[in-house]
N, C-alpha and C positions, 0 to 999 in steps of 0.2 A: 832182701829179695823175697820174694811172694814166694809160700811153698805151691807145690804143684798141686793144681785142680783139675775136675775133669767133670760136664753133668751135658744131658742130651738127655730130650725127649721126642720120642712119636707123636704124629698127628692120629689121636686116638678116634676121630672120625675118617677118615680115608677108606673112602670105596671101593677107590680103582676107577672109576670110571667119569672123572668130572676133565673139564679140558686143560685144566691148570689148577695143582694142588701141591699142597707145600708136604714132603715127606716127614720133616724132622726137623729140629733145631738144638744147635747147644752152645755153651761157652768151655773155654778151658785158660786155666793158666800154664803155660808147658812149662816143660822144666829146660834146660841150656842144652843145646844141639838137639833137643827134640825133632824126629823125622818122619817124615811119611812120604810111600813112593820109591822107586818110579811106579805109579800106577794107574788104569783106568777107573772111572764111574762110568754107570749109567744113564745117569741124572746131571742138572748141574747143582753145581754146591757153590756158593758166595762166602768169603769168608772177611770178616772187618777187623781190622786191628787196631783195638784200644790202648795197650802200650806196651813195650819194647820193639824188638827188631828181627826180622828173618828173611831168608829168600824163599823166591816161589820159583820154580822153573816148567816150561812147559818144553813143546818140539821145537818151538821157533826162537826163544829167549831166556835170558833171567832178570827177574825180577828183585831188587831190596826194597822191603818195604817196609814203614814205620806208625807211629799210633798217626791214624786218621786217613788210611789208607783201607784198601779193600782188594781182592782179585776172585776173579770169578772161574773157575774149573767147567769147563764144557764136557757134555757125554764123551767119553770113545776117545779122548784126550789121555795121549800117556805123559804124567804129571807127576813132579814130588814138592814139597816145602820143606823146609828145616828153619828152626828157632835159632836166633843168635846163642853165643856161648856165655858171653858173658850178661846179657840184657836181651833174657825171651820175649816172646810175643804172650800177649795175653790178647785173645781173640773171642767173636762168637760165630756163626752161620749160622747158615740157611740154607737146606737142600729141597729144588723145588725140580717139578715135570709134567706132563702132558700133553698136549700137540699144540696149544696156546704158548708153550715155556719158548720155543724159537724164535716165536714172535716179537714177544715181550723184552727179550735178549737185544735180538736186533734192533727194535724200537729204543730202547737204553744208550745203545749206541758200544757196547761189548762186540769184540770179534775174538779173533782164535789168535792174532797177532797183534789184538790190542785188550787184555781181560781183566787190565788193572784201575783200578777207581783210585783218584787222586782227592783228596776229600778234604775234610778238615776234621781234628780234634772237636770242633760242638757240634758233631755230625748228628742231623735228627738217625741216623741209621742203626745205632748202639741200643738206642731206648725201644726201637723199633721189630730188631730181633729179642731183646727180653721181652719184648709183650708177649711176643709169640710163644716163647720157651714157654713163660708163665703161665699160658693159655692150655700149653700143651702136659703142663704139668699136674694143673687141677683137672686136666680131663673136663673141661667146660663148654658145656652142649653148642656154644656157636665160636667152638676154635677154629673151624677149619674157616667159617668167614672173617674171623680175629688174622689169620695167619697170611689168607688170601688179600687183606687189606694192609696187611703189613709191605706184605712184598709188593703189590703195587706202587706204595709210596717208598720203599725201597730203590727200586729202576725207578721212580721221577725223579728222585735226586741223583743219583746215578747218570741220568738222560742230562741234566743241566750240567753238573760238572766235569762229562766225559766231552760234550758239547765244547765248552770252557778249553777242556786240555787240548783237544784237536782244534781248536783257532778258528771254528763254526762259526762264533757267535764274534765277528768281531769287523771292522772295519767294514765295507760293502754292504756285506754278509749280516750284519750287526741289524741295520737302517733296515734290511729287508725283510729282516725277522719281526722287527720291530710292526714295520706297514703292514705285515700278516694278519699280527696279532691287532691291527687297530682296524682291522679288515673282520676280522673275527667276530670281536668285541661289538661290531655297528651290526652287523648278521644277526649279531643274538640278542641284542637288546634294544632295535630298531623300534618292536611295538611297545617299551614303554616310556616314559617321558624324559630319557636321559640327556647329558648334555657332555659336548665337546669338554670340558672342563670336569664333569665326573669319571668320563673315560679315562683323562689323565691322569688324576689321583688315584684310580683305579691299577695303571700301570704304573703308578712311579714314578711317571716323567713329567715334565713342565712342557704347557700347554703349547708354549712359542713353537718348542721342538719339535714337538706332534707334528704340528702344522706345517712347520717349514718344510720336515725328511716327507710329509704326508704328501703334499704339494711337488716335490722333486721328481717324487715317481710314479703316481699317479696323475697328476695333471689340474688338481681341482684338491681345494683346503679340504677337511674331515667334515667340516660345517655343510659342505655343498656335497658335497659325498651321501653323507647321511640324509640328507635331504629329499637329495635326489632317489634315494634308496626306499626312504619313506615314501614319496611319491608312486617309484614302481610298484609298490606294494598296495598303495593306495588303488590303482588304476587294475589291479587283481580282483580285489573286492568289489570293487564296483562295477563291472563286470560279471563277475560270479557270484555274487553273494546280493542279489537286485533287494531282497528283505531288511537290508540293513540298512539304517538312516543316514545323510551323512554324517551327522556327529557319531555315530556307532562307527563307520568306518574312520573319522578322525580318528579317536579313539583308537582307533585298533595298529594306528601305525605310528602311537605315542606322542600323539598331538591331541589332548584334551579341548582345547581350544578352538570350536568348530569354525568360528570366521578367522581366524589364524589360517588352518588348514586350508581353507577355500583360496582365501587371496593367494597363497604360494603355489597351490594346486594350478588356479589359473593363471600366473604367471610363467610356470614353466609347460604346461600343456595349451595353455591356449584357448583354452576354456574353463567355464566353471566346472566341478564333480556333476553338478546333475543334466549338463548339457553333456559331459564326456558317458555317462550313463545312457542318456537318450542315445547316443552316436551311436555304443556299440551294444544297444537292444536292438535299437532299426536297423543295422547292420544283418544280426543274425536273425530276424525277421522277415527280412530282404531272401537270406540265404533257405532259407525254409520255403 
């Protein structure tokens, strides 16, 4: 057995006044029925379990938890833990606050009746509070953005795997997160030249798939989607933006291609770009 450890450092930049800031970090190896508690924080503290075993209890429950595992202590919460007797926990944390920390909580997907991370042993989260520690240890001029970066990818994984435990991400649920995210994806990358097929590989899935769950619940493949998306976007600029050529507005809605752009422009509007231009110049001409 691991003799007993114990190291914690301060965020040697801390203000006091930023919206969300990490207080401190440490690791320990405890020693057998090691305890703490029943008590309150006024912070919350996240703790990860690299390996042995111990419980956590809050108001509402108890928790066994084991390596690859986490629980997360909320303010004003009366709490205790203890280390198994015969196979302690060997742990680290993370004590973080400020009026962003509720947010980023809830965002996670952490409640007062649900605080435990279900995780895995190659969890990025281990490597992710010794950055911190380390940061906090050399006293190194950009810890406090080392430690604030830590803990956002902290709750992202947290956000995915508490998602997972709670049966969020799965059947219905699963397709619909999926179409979000390919809803997402055509939003942000519409002006530059991507395709149906990079989206894919981008999210991991085959292309068929996309298409089919795409088509089920919206009505129209990701091809005709995007399309037509690029189009709305086109019919903005040309509109608003009357200095720009067409090929600059091709262009700008990730169609290099200016006689590309034209014939699909007037296929689904009805006109060519520079007759839809004329339309709604003498339009607001008319209105003047």
């Amino acid at each position: 057995m691991n003799p007993e450890s114990y190291s914690a450092a301060a965020n040697p930049l801390y203000s006091g006044t930023s919206e969300l800031h990490v207080l401190f970090s440490g690791e320990s190896q405890t020693r057998p029925d090691h305890r703490l508690g029943p008590k309150v924080y006024n912070f919350y503290l996240f703790h990860f379990v690299e390996k042995g075993h111990g419980t956590y209890r809050t108001e509402f429950s108890s928790y066994d938890l084991k390596a690859g595992e986490g629980f997360l202590i909320h303010p004003d919460q009366l709490v205790s833990y203890a280390s198994d007797g015969s196979d302690p926990w060997r742990y680290r944390w993370i004590a973080f606050a400020g009026i962003g920390a509720d947010e980023l909580v809830r965002r996670a997907g952490f409640r007062l009746e649900q605080p435990v991370l279900r995780s895995s042993e190659d969890s990025a989260i281990p490597g992710l509070l010794k950055s911190v520690l380390r940061a906090f240890r050399k006293n190194r001029s950009n810890a406090d953005l080392i430690s604030i970066g830590c803990l956002y990818m902290i709750m992202a994984e947290a956000e995915e795997k508490l998602r997972e435990q709670s049966g969020y991400i799965s059947g219905k649920s699963r397709v619909q997160q999926v179409v979000k995210q390919m809803i997402q994806y055509m939003a942000s990358q519409y002006a530059y030249p991507v395709s149906i097929e990079q989206m894919s590989a981008s999210m991991g899935y085959n292309r068929a798939y996309l298409s089919r769950i795409f088509k089920q619940q919206i009505g129209v493949s990701p091809v005709t989607y995007l399309l037509r998306l690029r189009m709305d976007k086109a019919r903005e600029l040309l509109r608003d933006r009357p200095e720009l050529s067409i090929e600059q507005v091709a262009a700008s809605v990730g169609l290099p291609d200016a006689l590309y752009f034209s014939r699909q422009f007037s296929r689904l509007q009805g006109r060519s770009p520079s007759s839809y231009r004329r339309s709604v110049s003498g339009a607001e001409a008319t209105l003047e």
